[in-house]
C-alpha positions, -999 to +999 in steps of 0.1 A: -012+279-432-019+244-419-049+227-434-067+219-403-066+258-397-081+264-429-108+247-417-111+263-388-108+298-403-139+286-432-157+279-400-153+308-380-163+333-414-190+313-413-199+326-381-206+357-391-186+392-384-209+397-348-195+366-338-156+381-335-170+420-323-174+439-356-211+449-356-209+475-387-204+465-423-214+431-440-190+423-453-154+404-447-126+424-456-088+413-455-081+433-426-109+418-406-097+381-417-063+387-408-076+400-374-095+366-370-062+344-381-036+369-360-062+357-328-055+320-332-030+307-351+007+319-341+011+335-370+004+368-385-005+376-416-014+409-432-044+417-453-026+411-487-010+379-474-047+363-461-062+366-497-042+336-511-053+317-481-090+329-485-088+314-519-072+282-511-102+275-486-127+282-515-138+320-510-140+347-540-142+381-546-176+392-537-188+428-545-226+437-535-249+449-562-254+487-549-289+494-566-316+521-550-344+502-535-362+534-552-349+520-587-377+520-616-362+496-637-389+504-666-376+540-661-342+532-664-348+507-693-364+533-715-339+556-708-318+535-720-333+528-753-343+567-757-320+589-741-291+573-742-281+568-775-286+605-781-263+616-756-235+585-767-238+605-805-224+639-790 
Protein backbone atom coordinates (compact mmCIF):
# COMPACT_ATOMS: atom_id res chain seq x y z
CA UNK A 1 0.00 0.00 0.00
CA UNK A 2 1.25 3.37 -1.06
CA UNK A 3 2.24 5.62 1.77
CA UNK A 4 0.08 8.54 1.04
CA UNK A 5 -2.85 5.95 1.39
CA UNK A 6 -1.72 5.01 4.61
CA UNK A 7 -2.38 8.17 5.49
CA UNK A 8 -5.40 8.55 4.22
CA UNK A 9 -6.67 5.21 5.71
CA UNK A 10 -5.17 6.56 9.58
CA UNK A 11 -7.40 9.46 8.75
CA UNK A 12 -10.41 7.95 7.75
CA UNK A 13 -10.37 5.24 11.14
CA UNK A 14 -10.04 8.24 12.78
CA UNK A 15 -13.35 9.20 11.65
CA UNK A 16 -14.97 6.98 13.41
CA UNK A 17 -17.08 3.65 12.18
CA UNK A 18 -20.58 6.06 11.70
CA UNK A 19 -18.60 7.96 9.36
CA UNK A 20 -18.36 4.84 6.64
CA UNK A 21 -22.27 3.38 7.67
CA UNK A 22 -21.57 0.84 10.41
CA UNK A 23 -23.60 2.17 13.47
CA UNK A 24 -23.24 -1.15 15.81
CA UNK A 25 -20.12 -2.26 17.47
CA UNK A 26 -17.11 0.05 18.61
CA UNK A 27 -14.80 -1.33 17.50
CA UNK A 28 -12.63 -1.70 14.00
CA UNK A 29 -12.38 -5.08 12.90
CA UNK A 30 -10.29 -6.37 9.83
CA UNK A 31 -13.27 -6.96 7.83
CA UNK A 32 -14.57 -3.47 8.40
CA UNK A 33 -10.97 -1.98 7.41
CA UNK A 34 -10.67 -3.89 4.45
CA UNK A 35 -14.20 -2.61 3.45
CA UNK A 36 -12.90 0.98 4.01
CA UNK A 37 -9.50 0.27 1.74
CA UNK A 38 -11.58 -2.04 -0.98
CA UNK A 39 -13.82 1.66 -1.32
CA UNK A 40 -10.82 3.69 -2.32
CA UNK A 41 -7.78 2.41 -3.31
CA UNK A 42 -7.91 -0.09 -6.43
CA UNK A 43 -6.97 -2.67 -4.54
CA UNK A 44 -8.43 -5.21 -2.44
CA UNK A 45 -7.30 -6.71 0.41
CA UNK A 46 -8.83 -9.13 2.71
CA UNK A 47 -9.10 -9.02 6.48
CA UNK A 48 -5.82 -11.02 7.15
CA UNK A 49 -3.99 -9.09 4.48
CA UNK A 50 -5.09 -5.34 6.14
CA UNK A 51 -3.48 -6.25 9.59
CA UNK A 52 0.14 -5.79 8.30
CA UNK A 53 -0.97 -2.55 6.90
CA UNK A 54 -2.85 -1.57 10.12
CA UNK A 55 0.47 -2.07 11.82
CA UNK A 56 2.68 -0.27 9.51
CA UNK A 57 0.43 2.91 9.97
CA UNK A 58 0.91 2.60 13.90
CA UNK A 59 -2.34 0.68 15.14
CA UNK A 60 -2.30 -2.40 17.73
CA UNK A 61 -4.30 -4.90 18.95
CA UNK A 62 -6.87 -3.44 21.15
CA UNK A 63 -9.18 -5.74 23.34
CA UNK A 64 -11.77 -3.78 25.65
CA UNK A 65 -11.70 -4.51 29.30
CA UNK A 66 -15.25 -6.45 29.68
CA UNK A 67 -15.96 -5.73 33.48
CA UNK A 68 -19.77 -5.45 34.99
CA UNK A 69 -20.50 -1.91 35.84
CA UNK A 70 -22.16 -3.92 38.88
CA UNK A 71 -18.49 -5.10 39.83
CA UNK A 72 -17.64 -4.81 43.74
CA UNK A 73 -14.15 -4.81 43.52
CA UNK A 74 -13.79 -5.12 47.52
CA UNK A 75 -16.05 -8.27 46.92
CA UNK A 76 -14.08 -9.64 44.43
CA UNK A 77 -10.81 -8.74 46.20
CA UNK A 78 -11.64 -10.70 49.31
CA UNK A 79 -12.79 -13.40 47.44
CA UNK A 80 -9.83 -13.58 46.25
CA UNK A 81 -7.71 -13.64 49.34
CA UNK A 82 -10.44 -16.05 51.03
CA UNK A 83 -12.11 -18.22 48.80
CA UNK A 84 -9.94 -18.79 46.36
CA UNK A 85 -7.12 -20.33 47.63
CA UNK A 86 -9.37 -22.94 49.16
CA UNK A 87 -10.92 -24.00 46.01
CA UNK A 88 -7.08 -23.80 44.06
CA UNK A 89 -6.07 -26.67 47.07
CA UNK A 90 -8.81 -29.19 45.72
Amino acid sequence: MKPEWRAWLAAELEKGQAAHGWVEGQRWVLARVATVIARRCPVRFSSAQSWPILRQTGYSVQAPVRRAAERDEEAVATWTKETWPRVERR
